[in-house]
C-alpha positions in Angstrom: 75.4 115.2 57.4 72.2 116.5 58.1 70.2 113.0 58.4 68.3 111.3 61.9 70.2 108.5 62.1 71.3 107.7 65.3 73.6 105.2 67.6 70.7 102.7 68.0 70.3 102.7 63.6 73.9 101.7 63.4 74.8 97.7 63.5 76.7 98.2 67.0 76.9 95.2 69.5 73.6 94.4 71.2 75.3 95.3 74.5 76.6 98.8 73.6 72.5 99.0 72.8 70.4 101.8 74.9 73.9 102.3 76.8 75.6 106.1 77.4 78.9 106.9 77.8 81.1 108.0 80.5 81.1 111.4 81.3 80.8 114.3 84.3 79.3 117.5 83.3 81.6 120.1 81.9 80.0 123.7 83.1 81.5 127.0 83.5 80.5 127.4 86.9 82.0 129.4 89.6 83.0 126.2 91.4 83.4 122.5 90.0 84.0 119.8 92.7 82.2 117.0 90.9 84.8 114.9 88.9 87.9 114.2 91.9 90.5 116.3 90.7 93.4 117.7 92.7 92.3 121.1 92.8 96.1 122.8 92.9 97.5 123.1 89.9 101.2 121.6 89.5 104.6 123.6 91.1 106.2 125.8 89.0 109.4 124.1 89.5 108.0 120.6 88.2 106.2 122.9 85.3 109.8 123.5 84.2 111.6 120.0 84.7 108.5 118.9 82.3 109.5 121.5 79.6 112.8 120.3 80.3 112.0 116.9 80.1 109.6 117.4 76.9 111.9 119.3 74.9 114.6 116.4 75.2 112.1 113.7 74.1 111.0 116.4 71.2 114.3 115.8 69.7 113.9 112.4 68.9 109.5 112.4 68.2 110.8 111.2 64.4 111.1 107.7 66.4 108.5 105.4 67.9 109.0 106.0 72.3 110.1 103.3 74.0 107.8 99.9 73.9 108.2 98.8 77.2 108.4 102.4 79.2 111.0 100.9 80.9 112.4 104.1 82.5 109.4 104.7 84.0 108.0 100.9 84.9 111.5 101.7 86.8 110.7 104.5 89.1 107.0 103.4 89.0 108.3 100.7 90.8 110.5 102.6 93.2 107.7 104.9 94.1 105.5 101.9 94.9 108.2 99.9 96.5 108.5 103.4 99.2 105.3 104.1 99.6 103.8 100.5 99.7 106.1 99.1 102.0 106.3 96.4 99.7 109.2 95.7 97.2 108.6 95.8 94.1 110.7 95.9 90.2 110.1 96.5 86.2 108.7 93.1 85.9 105.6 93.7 88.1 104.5 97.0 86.8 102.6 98.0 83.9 101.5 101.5 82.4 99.2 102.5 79.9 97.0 105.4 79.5 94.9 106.3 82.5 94.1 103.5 84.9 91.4 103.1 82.6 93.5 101.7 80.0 94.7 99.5 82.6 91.3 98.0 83.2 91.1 97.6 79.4 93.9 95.9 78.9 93.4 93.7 81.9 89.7 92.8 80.6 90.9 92.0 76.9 93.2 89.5 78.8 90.6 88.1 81.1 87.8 88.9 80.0 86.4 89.0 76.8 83.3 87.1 75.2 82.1 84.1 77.1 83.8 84.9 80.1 82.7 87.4 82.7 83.6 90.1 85.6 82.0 91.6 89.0 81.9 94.6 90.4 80.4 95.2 93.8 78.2 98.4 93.0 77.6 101.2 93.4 81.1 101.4 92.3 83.3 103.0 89.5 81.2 102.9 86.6 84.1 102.7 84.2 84.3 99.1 85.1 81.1 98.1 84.0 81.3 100.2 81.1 85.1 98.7 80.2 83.5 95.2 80.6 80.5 95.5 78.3 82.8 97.4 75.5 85.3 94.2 75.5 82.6 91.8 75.3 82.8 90.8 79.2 79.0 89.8 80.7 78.6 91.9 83.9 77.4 90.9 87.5 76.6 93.6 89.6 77.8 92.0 93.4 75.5 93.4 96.3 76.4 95.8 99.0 75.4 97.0 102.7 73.2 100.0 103.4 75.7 101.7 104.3 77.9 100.9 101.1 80.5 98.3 102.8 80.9 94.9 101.0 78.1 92.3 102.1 80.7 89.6 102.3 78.3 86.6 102.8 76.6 87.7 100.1 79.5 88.7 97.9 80.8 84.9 98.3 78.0 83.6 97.3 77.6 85.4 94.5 81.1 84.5 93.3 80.1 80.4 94.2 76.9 81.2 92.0 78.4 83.2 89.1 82.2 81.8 88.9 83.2 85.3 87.3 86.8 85.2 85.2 87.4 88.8 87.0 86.7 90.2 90.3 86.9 94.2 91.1 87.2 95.6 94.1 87.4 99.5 94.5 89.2 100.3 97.6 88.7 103.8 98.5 85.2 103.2 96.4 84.1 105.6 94.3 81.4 107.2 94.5 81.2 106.1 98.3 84.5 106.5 99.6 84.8 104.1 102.3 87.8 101.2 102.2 87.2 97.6 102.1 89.0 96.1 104.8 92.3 94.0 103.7 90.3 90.9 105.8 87.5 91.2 103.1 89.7 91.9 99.8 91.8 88.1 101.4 88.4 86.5 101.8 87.3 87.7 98.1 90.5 86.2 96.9 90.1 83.0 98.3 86.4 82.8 97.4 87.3 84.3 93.8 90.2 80.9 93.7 88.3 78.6 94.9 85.5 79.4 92.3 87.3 79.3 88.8 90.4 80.8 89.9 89.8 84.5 88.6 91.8 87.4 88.4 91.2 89.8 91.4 91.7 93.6 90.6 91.9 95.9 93.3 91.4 98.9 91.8 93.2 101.7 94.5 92.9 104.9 92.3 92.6 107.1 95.6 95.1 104.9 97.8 97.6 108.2 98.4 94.5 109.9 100.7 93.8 106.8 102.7 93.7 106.6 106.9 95.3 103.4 106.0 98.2 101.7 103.9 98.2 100.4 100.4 97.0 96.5 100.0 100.3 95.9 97.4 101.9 93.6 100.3 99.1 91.0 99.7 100.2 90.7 96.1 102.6 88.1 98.1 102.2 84.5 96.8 98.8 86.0 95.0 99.6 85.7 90.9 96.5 86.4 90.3 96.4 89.5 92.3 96.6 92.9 90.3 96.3 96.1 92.5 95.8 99.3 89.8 96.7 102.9 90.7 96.6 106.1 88.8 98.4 109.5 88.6 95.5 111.5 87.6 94.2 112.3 91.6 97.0 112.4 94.2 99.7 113.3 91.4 97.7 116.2 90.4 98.1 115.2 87.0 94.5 114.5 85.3 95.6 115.9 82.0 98.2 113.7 81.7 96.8 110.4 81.5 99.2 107.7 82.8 97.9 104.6 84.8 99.7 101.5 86.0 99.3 98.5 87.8 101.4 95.9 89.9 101.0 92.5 89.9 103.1 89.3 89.4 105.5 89.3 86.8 103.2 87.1 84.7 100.3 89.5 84.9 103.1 91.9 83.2 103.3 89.6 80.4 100.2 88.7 79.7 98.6 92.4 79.2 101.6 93.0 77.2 99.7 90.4 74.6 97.1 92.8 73.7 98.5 96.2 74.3 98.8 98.3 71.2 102.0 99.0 70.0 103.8 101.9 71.3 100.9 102.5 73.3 102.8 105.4 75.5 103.8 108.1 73.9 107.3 109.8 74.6 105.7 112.8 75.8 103.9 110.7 78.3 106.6 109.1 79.3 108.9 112.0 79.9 106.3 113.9 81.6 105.6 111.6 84.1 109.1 110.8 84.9 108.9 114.1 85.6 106.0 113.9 87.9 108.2 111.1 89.8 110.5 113.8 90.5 109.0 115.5 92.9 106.5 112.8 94.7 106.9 114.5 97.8 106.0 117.8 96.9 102.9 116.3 95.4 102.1 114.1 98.1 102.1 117.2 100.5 98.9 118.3 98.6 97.5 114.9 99.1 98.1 115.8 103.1 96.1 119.3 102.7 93.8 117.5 100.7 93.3 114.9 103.5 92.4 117.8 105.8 90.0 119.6 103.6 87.8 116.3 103.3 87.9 115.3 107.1 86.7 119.3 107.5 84.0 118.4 104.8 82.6 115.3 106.2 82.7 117.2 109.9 81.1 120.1 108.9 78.2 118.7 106.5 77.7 116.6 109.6 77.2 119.9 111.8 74.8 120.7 109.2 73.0 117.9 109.5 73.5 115.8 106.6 74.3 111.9 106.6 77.9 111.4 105.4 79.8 108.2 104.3 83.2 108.2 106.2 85.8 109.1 103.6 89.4 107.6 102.2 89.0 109.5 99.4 89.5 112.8 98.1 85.6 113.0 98.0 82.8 112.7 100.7 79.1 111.2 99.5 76.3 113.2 101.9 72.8 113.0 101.5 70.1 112.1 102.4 68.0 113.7 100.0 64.7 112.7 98.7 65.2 113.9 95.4 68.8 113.7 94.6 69.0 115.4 91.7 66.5 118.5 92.3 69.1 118.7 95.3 71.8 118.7 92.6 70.4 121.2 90.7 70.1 124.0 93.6 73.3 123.6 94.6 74.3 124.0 91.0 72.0 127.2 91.1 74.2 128.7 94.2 77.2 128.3 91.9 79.0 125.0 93.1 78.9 121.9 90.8 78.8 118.8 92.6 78.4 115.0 91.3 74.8 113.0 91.0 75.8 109.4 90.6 72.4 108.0 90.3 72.9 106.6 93.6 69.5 107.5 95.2 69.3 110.1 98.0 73.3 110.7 98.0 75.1 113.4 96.0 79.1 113.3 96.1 81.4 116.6 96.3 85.4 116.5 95.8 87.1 118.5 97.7 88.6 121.0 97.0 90.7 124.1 98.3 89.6 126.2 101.5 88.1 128.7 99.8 85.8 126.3 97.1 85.0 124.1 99.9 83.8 127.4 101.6 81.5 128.3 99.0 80.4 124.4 99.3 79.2 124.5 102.4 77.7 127.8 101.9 75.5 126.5 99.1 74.8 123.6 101.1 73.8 125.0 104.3 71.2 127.3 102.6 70.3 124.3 100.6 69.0 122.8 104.4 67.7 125.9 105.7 65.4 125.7 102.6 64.7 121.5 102.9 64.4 122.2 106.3 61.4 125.2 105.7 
């Protein structure tokens, strides 16, 4: 079709109105450190136990997978249970596809028209995007200047608002920085005390942390949800698997809107895989951890403000322009992240070498500021 029309001439919602969606740009650049992937691609020997593991679920593709993923709710929940200190089974994990699904799922349970969710920003954008697309009114909750929670001022916004869903992105993204286990209680109790409301901890880059997972506080918390990924310290972006712990009831109550047979067989059998070899992958994660503290050292040498990181990214600026900055590092090869957060740019890292050409790029970038 060959005619003008455009989103904005369709009948969409009024919310989805004037909006754009998610996205990172895709360029064929020498160097891409702007959308948080593990840069090393997977082990050969876990390449092959996911043939292996694909070619066995192949056999049977002429059936619907399993509903309830059960195998790998299963070693989800070991893996958590190790690695959380916390124990954990079946019944208090979910998977979908992508943590994003996750937050879907949760918001079509919780959210929905008439009711609403907060998000301390700036935060992962998925979640205002998420809430919007299932009908969910947004609040965006206030932060410090240096990107921590303001938790006087979060409280009161919860008192004001009485939101049906509370995030909290611990390492944030796109700042990096925890949020104290103190503040994520106090948000609880503020968040109970308001409606009650769901609290969603969303801890997609827990694995590269200085400190431990918050899954222990899902104690005596029902309405607790802590959500985790396998896209970043798994190394598996392509793959798509997300999952969440929470009280058994959370379990069954997402299971209310989730579409049937919702994980494919490949999925599943690939990520089994994955679970396989956790401790090969979490050794990356450990290099990883590394590469970023070099990062935020070095860009500090250089001069540059940096937000301390528990990610697997670092957010430097200060730049007046942030995007003209953006655009000369891009011009020296390396593709970093503008988040519309003003004056700050945000780079993932990377391996030696790509973090090398980073700093390169961004040490002639401040000779030329500088000039």
């Amino acid at each position: 079709m060959s005619d003008a029309t455009r989103i904005d001439d369709l009948p969409v919602r009024d919310e989805l109105r004037g909006k754009s969606p998610y996205g990172a740009p895709q360029l064929d650049v020498p160097v891409r450190l702007n959308t948080n992937e593990n840069p090393y691609p997977l082990p050969e020997p876990l390449v092959e136990r996911i043939a292996e593991r694909v070619r066995e679920a192949a056999r049977n593709l002429n059936r619907y997978p399993d509903r309830d993923a059960v195998q790998l709710r299963t070693e989800l929940a070991k893996y958590l249970t190790r690695t959380g200190h916390y124990p954990l089974g079946i019944e208090n994990v979910w998977a979908a596809n992508g943590s994003n699904e996750v937050i879907q799922q949760l918001l079509q349970t919780f959210g929905g028209p008439g009711r609403s969710a907060i998000g301390f920003e700036p935060s992962y954008s998925m979640h205002s995007l998420i809430a919007r697309g299932t009908g969910t009114d947004w609040i965006s909750g206030p932060r410090n200047e240096d990107f921590t929670i303001d938790l006087m001022a979060a409280e009161r916004a919860i008192a004001e608002h009485r939101p049906d869903v509370v995030f909290i992105t611990t390492p944030n993204n796109p700042t990096g920085n925890a949020v104290p286990p103190a503040t994520v209680l106090a948000l609880y109790e503020a968040a109970q005390a308001a409606k009650p409301s769901m609290v969603i901890v969303d801890e997609a880059y827990i694995e590269f942390s200085h400190g431990d997972s918050l899954l222990p506080l899902l104690e005596g918390r029902p309405n607790l949800v802590v959500s985790r990924t396998m896209s970043k310290a798994f190394g598996a972006a392509g793959l798509r698997l997300g999952y969440l712990a929470a009280h058994p009831a959370v379990v069954d109550a997402v299971q209310l809107v989730r579409l049937p047979y919702h994980l494919s067989a490949i999925t599943q059998a690939t990520a089994l895989a994955a679970l396989e070899h956790t401790d090969t992958l979490l050794k990356y994660v450990e290099q990883l951890k590394a590469e970023r503290d070099r990062l935020v050292s070095e860009l500090r040498a250089i001069g540059y403000d940096v937000i301390e990181s528990d990610a697997n990214f670092v957010q430097f600026g200060r730049f007046a322009d942030s995007h003209a900055a953006w655009q000369k590092i891009l011009d020296r090869g390396v593709l970093v992240r503008d988040n519309d957060v003003p004056g700050w740019l945000r780079v993932s890292a990377g391996t030696p070498d790509e973090n090398d050409a980073f700093l390169d790029a961004v040490r002639d970038l401040k000779k030329e500021l500088d000039a």
